[in-house]
N, CA, C and O atoms as a Tinker XYZ file with bonds, in Angstrom:
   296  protein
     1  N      0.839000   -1.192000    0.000000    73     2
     2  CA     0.000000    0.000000    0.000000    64     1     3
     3  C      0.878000    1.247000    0.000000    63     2     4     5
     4  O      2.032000    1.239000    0.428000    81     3
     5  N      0.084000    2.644000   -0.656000    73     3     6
     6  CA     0.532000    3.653000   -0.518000    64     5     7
     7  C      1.528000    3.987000    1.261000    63     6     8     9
     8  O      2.637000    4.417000    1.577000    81     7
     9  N      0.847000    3.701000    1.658000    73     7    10
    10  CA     1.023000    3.897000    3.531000    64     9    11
    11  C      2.388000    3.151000    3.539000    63    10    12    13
    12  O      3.433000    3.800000    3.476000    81    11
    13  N      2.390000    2.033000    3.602000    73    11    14
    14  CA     3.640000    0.934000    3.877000    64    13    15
    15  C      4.484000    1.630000    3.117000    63    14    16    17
    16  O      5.414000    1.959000    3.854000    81    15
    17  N      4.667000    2.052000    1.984000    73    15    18
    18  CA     5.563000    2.331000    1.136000    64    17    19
    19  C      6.174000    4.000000    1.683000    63    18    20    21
    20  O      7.292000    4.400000    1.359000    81    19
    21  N      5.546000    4.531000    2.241000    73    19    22
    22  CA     5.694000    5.830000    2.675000    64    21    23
    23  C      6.201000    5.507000    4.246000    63    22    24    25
    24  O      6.750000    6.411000    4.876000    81    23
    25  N      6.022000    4.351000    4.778000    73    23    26
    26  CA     6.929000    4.314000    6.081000    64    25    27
    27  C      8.275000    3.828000    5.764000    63    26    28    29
    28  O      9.132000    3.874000    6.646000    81    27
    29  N      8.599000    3.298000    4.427000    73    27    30
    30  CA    10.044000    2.715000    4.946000    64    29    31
    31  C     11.319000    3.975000    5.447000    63    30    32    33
    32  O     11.476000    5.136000    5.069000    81    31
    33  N     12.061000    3.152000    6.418000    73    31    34
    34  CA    13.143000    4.306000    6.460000    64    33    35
    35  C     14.112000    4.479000    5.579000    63    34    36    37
    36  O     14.864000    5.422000    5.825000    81    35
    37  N     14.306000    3.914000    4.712000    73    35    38
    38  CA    15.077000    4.079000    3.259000    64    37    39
    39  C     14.688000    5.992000    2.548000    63    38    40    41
    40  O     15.415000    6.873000    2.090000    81    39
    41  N     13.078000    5.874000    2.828000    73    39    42
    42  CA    12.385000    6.617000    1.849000    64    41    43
    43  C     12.400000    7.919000    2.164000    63    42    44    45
    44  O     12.782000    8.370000    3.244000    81    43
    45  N     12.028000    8.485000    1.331000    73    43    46
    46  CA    11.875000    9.960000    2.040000    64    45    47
    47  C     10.018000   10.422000    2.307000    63    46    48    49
    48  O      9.679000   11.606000    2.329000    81    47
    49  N      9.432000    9.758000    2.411000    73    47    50
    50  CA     8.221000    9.817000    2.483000    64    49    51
    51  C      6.966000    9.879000    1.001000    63    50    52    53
    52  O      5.756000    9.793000    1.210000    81    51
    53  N      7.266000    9.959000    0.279000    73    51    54
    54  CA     6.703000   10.068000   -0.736000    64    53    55
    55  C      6.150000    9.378000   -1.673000    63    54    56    57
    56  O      7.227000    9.004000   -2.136000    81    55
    57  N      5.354000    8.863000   -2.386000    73    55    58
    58  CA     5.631000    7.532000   -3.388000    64    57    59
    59  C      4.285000    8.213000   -4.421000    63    58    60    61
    60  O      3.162000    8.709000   -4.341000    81    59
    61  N      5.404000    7.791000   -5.454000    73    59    62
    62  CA     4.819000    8.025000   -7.445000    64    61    63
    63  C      4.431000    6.686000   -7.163000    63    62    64    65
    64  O      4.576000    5.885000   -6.240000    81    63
    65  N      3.536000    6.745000   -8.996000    73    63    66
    66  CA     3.782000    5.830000   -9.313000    64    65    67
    67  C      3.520000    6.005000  -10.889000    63    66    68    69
    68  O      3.023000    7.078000  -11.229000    81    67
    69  N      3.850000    4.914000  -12.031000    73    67    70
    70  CA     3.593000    5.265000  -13.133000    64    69    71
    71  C      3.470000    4.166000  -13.510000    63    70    72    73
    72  O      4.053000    3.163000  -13.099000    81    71
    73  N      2.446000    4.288000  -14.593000    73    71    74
    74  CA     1.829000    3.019000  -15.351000    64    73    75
    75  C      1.435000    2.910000  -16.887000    63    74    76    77
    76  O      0.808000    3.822000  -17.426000    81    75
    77  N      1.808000    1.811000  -17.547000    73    75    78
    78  CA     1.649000    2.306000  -19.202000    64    77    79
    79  C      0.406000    1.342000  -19.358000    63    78    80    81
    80  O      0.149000    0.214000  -18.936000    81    79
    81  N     -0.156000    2.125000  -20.022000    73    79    82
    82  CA    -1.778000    0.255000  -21.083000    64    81    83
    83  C     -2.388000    0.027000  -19.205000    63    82    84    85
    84  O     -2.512000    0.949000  -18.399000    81    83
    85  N     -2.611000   -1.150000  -18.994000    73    83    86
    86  CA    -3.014000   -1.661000  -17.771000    64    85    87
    87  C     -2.416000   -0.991000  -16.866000    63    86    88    89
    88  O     -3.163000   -0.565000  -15.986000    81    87
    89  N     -1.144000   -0.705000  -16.755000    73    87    90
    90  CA    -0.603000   -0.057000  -15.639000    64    89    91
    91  C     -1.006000    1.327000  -15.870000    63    90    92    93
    92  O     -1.344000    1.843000  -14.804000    81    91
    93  N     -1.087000    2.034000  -16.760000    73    91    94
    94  CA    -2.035000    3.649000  -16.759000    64    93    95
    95  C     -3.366000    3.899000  -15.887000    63    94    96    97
    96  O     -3.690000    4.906000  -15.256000    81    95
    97  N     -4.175000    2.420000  -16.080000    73    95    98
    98  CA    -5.557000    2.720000  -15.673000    64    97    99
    99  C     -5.446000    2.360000  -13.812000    63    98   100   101
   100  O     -6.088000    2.791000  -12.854000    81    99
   101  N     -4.473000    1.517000  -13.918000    73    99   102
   102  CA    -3.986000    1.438000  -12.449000    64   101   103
   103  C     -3.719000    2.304000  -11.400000    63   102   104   105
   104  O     -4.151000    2.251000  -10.248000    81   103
   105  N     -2.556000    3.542000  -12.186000    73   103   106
   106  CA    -2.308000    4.243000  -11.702000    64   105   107
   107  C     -3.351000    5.179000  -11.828000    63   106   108   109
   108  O     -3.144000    5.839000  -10.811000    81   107
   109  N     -4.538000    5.807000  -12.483000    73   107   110
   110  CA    -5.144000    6.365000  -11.838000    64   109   111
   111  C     -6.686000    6.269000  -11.132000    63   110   112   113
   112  O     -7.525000    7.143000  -10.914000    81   111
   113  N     -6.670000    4.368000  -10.795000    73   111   114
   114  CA    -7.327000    3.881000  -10.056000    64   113   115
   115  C     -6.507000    3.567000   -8.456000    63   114   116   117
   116  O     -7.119000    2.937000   -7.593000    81   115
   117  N     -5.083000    4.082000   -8.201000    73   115   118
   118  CA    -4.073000    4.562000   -7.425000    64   117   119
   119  C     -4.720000    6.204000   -6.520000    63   118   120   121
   120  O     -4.972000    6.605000   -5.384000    81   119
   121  N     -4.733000    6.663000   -7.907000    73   119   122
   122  CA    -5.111000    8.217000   -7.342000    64   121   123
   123  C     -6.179000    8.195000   -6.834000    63   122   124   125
   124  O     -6.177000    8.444000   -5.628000    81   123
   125  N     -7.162000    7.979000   -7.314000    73   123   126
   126  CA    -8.661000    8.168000   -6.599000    64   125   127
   127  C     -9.091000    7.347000   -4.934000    63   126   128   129
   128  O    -10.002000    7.428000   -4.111000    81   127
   129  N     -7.915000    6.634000   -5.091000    73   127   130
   130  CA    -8.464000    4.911000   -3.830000    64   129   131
   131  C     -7.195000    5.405000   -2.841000    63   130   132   133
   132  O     -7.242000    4.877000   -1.730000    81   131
   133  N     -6.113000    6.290000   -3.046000    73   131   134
   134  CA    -5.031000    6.885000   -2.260000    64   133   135
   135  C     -4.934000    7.980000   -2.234000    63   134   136   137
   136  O     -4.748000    8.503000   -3.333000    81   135
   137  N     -5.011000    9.017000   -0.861000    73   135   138
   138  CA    -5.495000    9.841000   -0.701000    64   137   139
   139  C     -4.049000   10.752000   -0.451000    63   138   140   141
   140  O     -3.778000   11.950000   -0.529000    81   139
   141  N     -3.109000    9.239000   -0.033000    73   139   142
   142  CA    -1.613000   10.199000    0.375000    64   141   143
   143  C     -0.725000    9.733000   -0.720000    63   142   144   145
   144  O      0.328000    9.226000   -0.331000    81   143
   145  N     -0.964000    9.806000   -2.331000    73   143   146
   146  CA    -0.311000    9.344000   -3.012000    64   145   147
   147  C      0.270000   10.734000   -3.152000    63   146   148   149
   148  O     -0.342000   11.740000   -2.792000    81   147
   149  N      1.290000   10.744000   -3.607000    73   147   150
   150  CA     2.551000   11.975000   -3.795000    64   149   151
   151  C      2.287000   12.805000   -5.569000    63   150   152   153
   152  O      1.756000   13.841000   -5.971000    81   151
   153  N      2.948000   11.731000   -6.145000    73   151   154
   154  CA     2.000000   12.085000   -7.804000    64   153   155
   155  C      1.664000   10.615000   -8.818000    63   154   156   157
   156  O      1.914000    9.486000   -8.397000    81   155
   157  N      1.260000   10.793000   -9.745000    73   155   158
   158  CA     1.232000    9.938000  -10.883000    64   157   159
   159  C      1.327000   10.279000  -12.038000    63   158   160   161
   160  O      0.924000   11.353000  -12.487000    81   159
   161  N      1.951000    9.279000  -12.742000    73   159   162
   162  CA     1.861000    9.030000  -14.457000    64   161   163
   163  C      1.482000    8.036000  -15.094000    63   162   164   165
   164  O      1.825000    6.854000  -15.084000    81   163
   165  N      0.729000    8.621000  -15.661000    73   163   166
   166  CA    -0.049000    7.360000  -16.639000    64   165   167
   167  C     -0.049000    7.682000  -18.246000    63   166   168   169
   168  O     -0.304000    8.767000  -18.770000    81   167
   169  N      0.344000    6.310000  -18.964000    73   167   170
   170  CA     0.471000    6.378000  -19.817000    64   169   171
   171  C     -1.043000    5.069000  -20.796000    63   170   172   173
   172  O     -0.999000    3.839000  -20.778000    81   171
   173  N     -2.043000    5.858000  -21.428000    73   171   174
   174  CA    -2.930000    5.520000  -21.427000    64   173   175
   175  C     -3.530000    4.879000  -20.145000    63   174   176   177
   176  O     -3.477000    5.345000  -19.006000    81   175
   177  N     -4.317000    3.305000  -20.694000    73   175   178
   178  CA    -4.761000    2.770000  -19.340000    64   177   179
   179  C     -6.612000    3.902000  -18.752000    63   178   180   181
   180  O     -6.921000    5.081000  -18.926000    81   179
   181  N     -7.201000    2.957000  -18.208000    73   179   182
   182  CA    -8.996000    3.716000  -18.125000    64   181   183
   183  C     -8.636000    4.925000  -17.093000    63   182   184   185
   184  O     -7.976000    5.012000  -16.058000    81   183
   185  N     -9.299000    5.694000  -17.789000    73   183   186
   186  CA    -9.422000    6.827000  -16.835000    64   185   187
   187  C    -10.680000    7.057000  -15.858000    63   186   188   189
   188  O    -11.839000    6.769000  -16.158000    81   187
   189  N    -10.264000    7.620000  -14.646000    73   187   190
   190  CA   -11.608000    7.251000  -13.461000    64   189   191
   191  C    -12.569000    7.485000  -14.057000    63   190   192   193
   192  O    -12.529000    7.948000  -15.198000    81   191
   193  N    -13.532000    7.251000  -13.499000    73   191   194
   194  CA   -14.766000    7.750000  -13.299000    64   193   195
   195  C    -15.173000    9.191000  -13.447000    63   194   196   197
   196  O    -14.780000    9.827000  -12.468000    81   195
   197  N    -15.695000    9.792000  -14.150000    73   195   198
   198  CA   -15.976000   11.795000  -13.701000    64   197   199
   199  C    -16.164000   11.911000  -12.550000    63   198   200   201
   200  O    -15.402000   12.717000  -12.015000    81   199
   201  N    -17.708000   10.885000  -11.164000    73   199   202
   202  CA   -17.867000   11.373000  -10.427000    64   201   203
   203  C    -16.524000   10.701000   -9.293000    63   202   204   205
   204  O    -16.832000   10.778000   -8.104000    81   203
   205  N    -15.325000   10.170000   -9.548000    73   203   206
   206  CA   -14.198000    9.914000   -8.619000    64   205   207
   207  C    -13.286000   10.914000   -9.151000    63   206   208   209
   208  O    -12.281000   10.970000   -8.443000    81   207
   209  N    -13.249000   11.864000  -10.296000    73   207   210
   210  CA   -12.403000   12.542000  -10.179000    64   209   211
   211  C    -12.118000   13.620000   -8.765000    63   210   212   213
   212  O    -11.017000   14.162000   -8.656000    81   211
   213  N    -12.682000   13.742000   -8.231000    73   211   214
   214  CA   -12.854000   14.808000   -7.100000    64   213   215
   215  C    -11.792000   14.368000   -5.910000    63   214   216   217
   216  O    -11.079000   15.098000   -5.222000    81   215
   217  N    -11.955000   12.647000   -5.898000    73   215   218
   218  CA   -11.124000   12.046000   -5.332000    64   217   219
   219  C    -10.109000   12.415000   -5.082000    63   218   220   221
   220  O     -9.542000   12.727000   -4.035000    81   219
   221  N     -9.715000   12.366000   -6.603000    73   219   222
   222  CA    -7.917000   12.908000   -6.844000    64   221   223
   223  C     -7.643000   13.794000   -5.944000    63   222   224   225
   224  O     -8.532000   14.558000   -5.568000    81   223
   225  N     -6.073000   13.881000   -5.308000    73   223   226
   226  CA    -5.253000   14.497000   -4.559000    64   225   227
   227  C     -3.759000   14.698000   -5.109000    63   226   228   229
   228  O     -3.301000   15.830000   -5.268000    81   227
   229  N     -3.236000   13.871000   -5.309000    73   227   230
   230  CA    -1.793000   13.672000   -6.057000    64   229   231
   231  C     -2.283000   14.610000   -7.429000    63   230   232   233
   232  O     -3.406000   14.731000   -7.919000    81   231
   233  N     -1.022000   15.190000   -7.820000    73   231   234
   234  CA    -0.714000   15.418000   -8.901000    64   233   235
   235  C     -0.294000   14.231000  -10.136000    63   234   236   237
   236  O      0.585000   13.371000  -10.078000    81   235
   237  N     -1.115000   14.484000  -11.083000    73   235   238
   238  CA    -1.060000   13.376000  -12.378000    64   237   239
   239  C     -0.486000   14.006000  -13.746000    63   238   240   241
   240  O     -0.953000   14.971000  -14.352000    81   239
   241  N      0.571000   13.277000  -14.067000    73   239   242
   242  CA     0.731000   13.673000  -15.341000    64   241   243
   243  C      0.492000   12.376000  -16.267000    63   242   244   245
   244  O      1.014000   11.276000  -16.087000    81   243
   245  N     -0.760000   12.870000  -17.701000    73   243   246
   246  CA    -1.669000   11.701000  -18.329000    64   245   247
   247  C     -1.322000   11.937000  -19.518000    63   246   248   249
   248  O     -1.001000   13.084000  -19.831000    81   247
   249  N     -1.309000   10.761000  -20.568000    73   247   250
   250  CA    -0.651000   11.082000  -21.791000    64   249   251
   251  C     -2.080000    9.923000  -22.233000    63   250   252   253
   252  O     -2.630000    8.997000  -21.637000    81   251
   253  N     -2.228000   10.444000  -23.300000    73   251   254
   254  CA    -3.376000    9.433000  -24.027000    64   253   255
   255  C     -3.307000   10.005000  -25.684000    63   254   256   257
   256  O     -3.163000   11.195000  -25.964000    81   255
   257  N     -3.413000    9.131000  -26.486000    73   255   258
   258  CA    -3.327000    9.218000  -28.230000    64   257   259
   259  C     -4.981000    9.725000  -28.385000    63   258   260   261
   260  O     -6.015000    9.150000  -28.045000    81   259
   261  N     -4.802000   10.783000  -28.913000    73   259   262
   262  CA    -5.786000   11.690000  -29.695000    64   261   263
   263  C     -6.911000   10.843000  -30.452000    63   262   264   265
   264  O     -8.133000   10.735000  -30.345000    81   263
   265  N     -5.615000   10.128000  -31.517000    73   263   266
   266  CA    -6.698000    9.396000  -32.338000    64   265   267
   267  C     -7.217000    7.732000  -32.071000    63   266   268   269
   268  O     -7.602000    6.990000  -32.975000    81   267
   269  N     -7.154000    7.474000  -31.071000    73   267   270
   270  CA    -7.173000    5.759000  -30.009000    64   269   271
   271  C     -8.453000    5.730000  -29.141000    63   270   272   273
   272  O     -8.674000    5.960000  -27.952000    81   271
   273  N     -9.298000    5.315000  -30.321000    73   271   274
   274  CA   -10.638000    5.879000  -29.891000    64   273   275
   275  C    -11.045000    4.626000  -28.731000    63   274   276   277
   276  O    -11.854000    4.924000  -27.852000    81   275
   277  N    -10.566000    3.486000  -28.759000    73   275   278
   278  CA   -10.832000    2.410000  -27.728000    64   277   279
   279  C     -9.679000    3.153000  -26.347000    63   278   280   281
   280  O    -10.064000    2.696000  -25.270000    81   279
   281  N     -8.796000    3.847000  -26.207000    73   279   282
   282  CA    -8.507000    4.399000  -25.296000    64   281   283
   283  C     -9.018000    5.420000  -23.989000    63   282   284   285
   284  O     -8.896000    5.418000  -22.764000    81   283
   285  N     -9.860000    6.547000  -25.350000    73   283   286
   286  CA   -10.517000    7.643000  -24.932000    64   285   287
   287  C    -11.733000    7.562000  -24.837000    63   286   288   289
   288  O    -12.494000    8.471000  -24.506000    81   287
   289  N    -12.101000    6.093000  -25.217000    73   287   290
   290  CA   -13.792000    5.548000  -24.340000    64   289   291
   291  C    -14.254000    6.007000  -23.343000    63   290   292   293
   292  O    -15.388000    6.370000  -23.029000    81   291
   293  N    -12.585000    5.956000  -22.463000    73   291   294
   294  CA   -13.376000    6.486000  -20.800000    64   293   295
   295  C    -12.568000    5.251000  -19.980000    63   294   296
   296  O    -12.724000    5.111000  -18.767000    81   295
């Protein structure tokens, strides 16, 4: 979990994460379900819900193809 990963003493408290295809929709099914996530990147992968966007807290940087119409379904 976000939490565990933010206690190790290695860390400096913080934790990304980034995800491409499956790992995109992950990561910003990350953001909405983690409230102390630090930031994200996603590279395609489903994008939340409209009414879980509100969720979001972390900063996201999202890359998705214009013309990838099975992408930008939702």
């Amino acid at each position: 979990t976000v939490a565990y990963l933010k206690s190790l003493k290695d860390g400096n408290g913080k934790v990304g994460a980034v995800g491409f295809c499956w790992g995109g929709g992950a990561v910003n099914q990350l953001a909405v379900h983690a409230p102390d996530l630090s930031a994200g990147v996603a590279y395609y992968g489903m994008q939340p819900k409209a009414e879980d966007a509100a969720k979001i807290k972390a900063p996201l940087l999202l890359h998705y193809a214009g013309l990838d119409s099975r992408t930008n379904a939702g």
